[in-house]
C-alpha positions in Angstrom: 137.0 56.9 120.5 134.9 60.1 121.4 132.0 58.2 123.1 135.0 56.9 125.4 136.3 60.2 126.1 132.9 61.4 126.6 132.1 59.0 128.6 135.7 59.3 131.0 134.9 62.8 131.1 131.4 62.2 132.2 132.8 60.0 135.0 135.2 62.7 136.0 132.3 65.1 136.3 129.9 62.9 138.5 132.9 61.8 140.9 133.6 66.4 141.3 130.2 66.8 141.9 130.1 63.9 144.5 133.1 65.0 146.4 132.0 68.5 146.1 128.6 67.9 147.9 129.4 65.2 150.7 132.7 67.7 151.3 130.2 70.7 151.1 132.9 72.3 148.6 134.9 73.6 151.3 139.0 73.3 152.2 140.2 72.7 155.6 142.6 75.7 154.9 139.8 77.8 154.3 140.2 81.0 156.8 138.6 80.8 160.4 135.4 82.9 160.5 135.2 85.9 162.5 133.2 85.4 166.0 130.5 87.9 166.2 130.7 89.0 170.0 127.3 90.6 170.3 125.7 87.4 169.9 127.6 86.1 173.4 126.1 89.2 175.2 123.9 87.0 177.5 125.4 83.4 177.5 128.0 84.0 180.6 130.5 85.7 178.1 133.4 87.7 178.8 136.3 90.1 177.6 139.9 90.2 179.4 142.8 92.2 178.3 146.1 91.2 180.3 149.3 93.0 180.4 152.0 91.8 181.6 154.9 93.7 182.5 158.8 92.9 181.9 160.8 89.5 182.2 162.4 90.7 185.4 162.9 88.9 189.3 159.7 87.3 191.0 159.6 90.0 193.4 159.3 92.7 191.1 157.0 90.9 188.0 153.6 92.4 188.0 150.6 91.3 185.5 147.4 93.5 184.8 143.9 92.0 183.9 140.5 93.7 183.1 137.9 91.9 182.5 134.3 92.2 181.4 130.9 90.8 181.7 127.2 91.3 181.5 127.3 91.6 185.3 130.6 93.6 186.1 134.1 94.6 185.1 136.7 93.8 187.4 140.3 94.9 187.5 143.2 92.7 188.9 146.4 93.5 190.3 149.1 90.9 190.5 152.5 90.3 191.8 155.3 87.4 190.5 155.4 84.7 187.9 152.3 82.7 190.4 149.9 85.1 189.8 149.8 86.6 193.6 146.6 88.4 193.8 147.3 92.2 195.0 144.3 93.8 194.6 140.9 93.4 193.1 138.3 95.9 192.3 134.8 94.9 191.1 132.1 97.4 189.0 128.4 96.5 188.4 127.7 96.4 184.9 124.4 95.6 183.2 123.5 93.7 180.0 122.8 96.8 177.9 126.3 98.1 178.9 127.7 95.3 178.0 125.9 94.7 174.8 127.2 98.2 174.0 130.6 97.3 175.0 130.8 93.9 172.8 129.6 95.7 169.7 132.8 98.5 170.6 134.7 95.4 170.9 133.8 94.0 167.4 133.9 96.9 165.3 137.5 97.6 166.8 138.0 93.8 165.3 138.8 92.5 169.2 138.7 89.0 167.8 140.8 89.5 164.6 144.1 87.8 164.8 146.4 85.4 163.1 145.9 81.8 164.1 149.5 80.6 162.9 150.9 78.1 165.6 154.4 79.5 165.0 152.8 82.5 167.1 150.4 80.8 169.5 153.0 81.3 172.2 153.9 84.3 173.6 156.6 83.9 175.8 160.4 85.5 175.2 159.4 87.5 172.8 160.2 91.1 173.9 162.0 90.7 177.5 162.0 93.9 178.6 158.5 94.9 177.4 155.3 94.3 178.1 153.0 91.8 177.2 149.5 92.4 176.0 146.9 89.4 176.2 143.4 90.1 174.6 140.6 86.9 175.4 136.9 86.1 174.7 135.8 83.4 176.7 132.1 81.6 177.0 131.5 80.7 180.6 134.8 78.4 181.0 135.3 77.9 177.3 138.3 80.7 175.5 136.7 81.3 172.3 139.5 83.8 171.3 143.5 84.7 172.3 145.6 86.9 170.7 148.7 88.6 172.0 150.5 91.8 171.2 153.1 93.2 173.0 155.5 96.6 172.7 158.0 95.6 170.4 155.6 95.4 167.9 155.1 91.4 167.7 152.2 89.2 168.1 149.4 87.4 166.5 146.5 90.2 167.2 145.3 92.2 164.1 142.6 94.5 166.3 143.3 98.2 166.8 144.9 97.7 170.6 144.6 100.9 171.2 141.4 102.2 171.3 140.6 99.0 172.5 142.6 99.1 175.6 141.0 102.6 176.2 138.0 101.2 176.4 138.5 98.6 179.0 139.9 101.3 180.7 137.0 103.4 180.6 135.0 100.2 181.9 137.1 100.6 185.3 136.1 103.6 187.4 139.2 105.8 188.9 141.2 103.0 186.7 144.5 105.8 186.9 144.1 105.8 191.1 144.2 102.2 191.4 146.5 101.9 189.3 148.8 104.1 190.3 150.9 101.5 192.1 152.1 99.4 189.7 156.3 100.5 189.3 156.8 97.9 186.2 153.8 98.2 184.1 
């Protein structure tokens, strides 16, 4: 009767090790691993942060985005729910820059977020706020999204603001041509 069990239990054990090694041990729940942005500095990359102001009339809705790259940083105004381009104002940057700005980025934990799908939309959320949209894209490709926005909801775990203040800093005279905007 032992030298059954033994031999059941010696079955069980080869059939976990098998699974174990062609599965590689792992869980598809296992957590998402974080992307490390200075690796991206020279492969087309770049960093947006959107905010989008109030749920309010067409004629009135306006939407913020910064954006940078290894080649420059470039801040857009727009007006209504279609994305009416106002203004946009472009900045040379240079790959040191921007390998400087990427590891900012990271240690600020600019891709750290919660990946639930309950909170992969953003929309409704806080009406009469705004809307905060941080991105990492690869040439064409979003890598990262994660949204806050000012009635304290979202999916984005980074520290938004230090990390706003630094796209800010990216855009020079960012408070004159800005100084526009009535419902941001």
């Amino acid at each position: 009767m032992r030298a059954i069990i033994g031999i059941l239990v010696g079955i069980g054990l080869i059939v976990l090790i098998l699974v174990l090694v062609f599965t590689g041990g792992s869980s598809n729940n296992s957590p998402k691993q974080p992307l490390y942005m200075p690796n991206y500095w020279n492969s087309g990359s770049y960093a947006e942060i959107t905010q989008t102001g109030p749920i309010n009339a067409p004629q009135s809705h306006q939407e913020l985005t910064m954006s940078v790259s290894e080649t420059d940083s470039t801040l857009s105004i727009l007006n209504g729910y279609e994305n009416n381009v106002v203004s946009t104002n472009n900045f040379p940057m240079d790959p040191t820059a921007y390998t400087d700005f990427l590891f900012a980025l990271q240690r600020l934990d600019f891709t750290s977020g919660n990946n639930s799908s309950s909170l992969s939309d953003s929309r409704g959320y806080c009406p009469f706020g705004d809307l905060y949209t941080f991105s990492f894209n690869n040439g064409t490709n979003q890598v990262e999204n994660y949204w806050e926005n000012t009635c304290g909801q979202g999916n984005f775990e980074g520290q938004a603001g230090p990390i706003k203040d630094l796209f800010i800093a990216e855009i020079p005279n960012y408070d004159n041509l800005t100084s526009g905007l009535t419902n941001l």
